[in-house]
N, C-alpha and C positions, 0 to 999 in steps of 0.2 A: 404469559407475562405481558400486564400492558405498558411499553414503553415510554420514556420520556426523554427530555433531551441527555440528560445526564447518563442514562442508560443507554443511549445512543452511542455518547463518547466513551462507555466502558467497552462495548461491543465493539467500535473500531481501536480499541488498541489491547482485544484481548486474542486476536488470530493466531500467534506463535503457540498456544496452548488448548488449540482446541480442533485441532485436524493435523494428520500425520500423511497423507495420499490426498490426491486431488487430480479426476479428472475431468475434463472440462471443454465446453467447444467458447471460443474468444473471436469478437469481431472487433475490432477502433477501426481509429483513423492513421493510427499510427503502426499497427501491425497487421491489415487488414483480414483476412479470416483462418482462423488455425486453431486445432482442436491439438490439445497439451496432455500432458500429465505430469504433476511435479511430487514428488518424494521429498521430505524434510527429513534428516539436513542436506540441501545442497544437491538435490537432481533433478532434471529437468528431458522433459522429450516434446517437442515439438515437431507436427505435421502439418505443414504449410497448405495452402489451397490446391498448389501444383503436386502435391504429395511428395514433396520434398522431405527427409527427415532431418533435424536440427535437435541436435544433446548439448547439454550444458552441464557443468558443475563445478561446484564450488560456489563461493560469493560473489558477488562481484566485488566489490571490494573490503578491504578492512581495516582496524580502525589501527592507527598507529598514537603513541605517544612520547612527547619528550620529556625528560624532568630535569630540571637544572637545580644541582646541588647547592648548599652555602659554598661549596671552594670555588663554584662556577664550572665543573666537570658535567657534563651533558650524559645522562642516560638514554640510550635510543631503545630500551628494550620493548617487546611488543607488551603491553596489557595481560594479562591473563584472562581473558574472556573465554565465556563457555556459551553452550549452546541453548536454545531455550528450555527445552525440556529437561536441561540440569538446574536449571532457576525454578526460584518457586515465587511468583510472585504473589503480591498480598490481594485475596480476593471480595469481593463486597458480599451480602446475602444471598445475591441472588448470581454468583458463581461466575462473575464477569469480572475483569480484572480491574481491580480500583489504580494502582499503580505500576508501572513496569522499573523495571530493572534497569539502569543506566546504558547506554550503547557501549560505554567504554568497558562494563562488566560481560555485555550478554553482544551475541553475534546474531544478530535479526534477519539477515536479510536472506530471500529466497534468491536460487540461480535467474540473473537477467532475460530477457529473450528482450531485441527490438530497443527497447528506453526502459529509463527506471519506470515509467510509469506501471511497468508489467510489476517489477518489486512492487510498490506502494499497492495495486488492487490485490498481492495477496495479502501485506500488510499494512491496511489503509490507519498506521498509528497515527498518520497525520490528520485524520479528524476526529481527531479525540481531543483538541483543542482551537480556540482560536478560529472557532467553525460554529455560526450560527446557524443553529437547528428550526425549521417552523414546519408546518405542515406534517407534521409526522406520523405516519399510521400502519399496520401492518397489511401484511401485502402478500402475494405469491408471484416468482418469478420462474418460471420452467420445472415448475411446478412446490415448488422448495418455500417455505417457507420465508421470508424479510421483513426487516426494518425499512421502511422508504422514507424519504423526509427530502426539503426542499433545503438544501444547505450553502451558505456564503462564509466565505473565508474573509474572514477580520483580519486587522493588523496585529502580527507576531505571527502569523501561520503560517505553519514550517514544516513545506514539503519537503519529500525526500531529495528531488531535483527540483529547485524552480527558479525562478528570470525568467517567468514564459516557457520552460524546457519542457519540463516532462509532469508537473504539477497536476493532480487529480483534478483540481480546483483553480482552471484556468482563471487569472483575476489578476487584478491591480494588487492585489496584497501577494500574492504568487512574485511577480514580477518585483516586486522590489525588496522580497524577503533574506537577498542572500546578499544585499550590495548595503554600504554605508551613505554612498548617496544614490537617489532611484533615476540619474540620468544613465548612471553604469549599465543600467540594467537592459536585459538583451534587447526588450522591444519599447519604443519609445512611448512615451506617456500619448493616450488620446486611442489607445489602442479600442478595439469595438469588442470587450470584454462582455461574456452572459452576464443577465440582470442577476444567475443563481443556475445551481446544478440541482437536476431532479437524480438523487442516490440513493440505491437500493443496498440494503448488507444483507448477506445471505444469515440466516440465525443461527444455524448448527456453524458455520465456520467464522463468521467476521468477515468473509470475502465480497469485497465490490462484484456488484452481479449487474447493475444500472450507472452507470456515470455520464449525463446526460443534459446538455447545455440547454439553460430557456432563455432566448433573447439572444441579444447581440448580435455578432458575426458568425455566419451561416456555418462557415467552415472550422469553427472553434473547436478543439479536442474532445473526443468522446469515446466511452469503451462500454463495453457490454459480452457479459460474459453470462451462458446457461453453465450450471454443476450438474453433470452426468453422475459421479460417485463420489465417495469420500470414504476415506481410510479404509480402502477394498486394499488387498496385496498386488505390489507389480515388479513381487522378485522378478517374474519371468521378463517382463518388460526391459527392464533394468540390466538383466543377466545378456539379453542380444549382444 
């Protein structure tokens, strides 16, 4: 298949449907090196450098709503959300998902480890819009097949956590995405933001495998991840 940009942004916001296991070795800046394994829905194992072990589960969090009736009486009940793999969503030709299913219907997120940023590289739906694509060509990463492209986050792009926090796509539009005015926002304007991220998706899963600053400030966020397996069993893992 040869890519474009629009096939890009279906591949990043088709991951909930297309890998069940995932193991993996992970390097950033923000979790420095630790080899995982996460199970959908909602498990996680983490082996730190030190060989420490770290389990997770569950979401990190979820979504709540209110409804307020004509008499003015407040419903606080939860949503009725389901899991992705009870969603179908609507798919395009070539088996990539053209739209996803509302947050408030479907429960996306994978167990945390570190910062969201670890959610968003297994579900990177936030560059499925509002992300300019150039340079895009296929590629191999530890051995696996990718999509790689040089990507910039425009105005409206809306990471999972951002003000500077935890955003795939460290940027001036990161930074002011979650505030009404962008003085709120965590890091102050002038900041020495990359000119562009160079990012890889892995092709069988949708998973960030390169996320990778060019320019700017030296010390800017970055993560990188090789995929050892996919959808292998890890009752036994699981079962310790």
């Amino acid at each position: 298949m040869t890519p474009d940009p629009d096939s890009f942004h279906a591949l990043a916001r088709s991951s909930p449907w297309r890998w069940t296991t995932l193991h993996l070795e992970h390097r950033s800046q923000f979790a420095g090196s630790c080899e995982a394994w996460v199970r959908r829905p909602g498990e996680l194992l983490v082996r730190d450098a030190d060989g420490r072990t770290h389990r997770e589960s569950g979401l990190p969090y979820t979504s709540s709503m209110v409804a307020i009736s004509s008499d003015g009486s407040v419903d606080h009940s939860p949503p009725e959300s389901v899991l992705p793999h009870l969603a179908t969503p609507p798919l395009r030709p070539d088996g990539l998902v053209a739209s996803r299913p509302s947050r408030w219907d479907v429960d996306y997120d994978d167990p945390m480890y570190a910062t969201y940023s670890w959610v968003a590289m297994l579900d990177p739906v936030e560059l499925s819009s509002h992300v300019a694509v150039s340079d895009l060509r296929t590629d191999r990463v530890a051995g696996r097949p990718v999509w790689r492209a040089d990507l910039r986050a425009l105005p409206g792009y809306d990471p999972r956590c951002g003000g500077n926090c935890c955003e795939l796509l460290y940027s001036e539009a990161g930074r002011v995405c979650d505030v009404d005015d962008p003085a709120d926002a965590h890091v102050a304007p002038g900041t020495d933001h990359p000119d562009h991220y160079d990012v890889a998706l892995d092709l069988q899963t949708g998973v960030v495998v390169r996320c990778l600053p060019v320019g700017g400030d030296p010390d800017s966020p970055w993560l990188e991840n090789d995929i050892l397996e996919v959808d292998t069993d890890l009752d036994a893992l699981f079962q310790r």
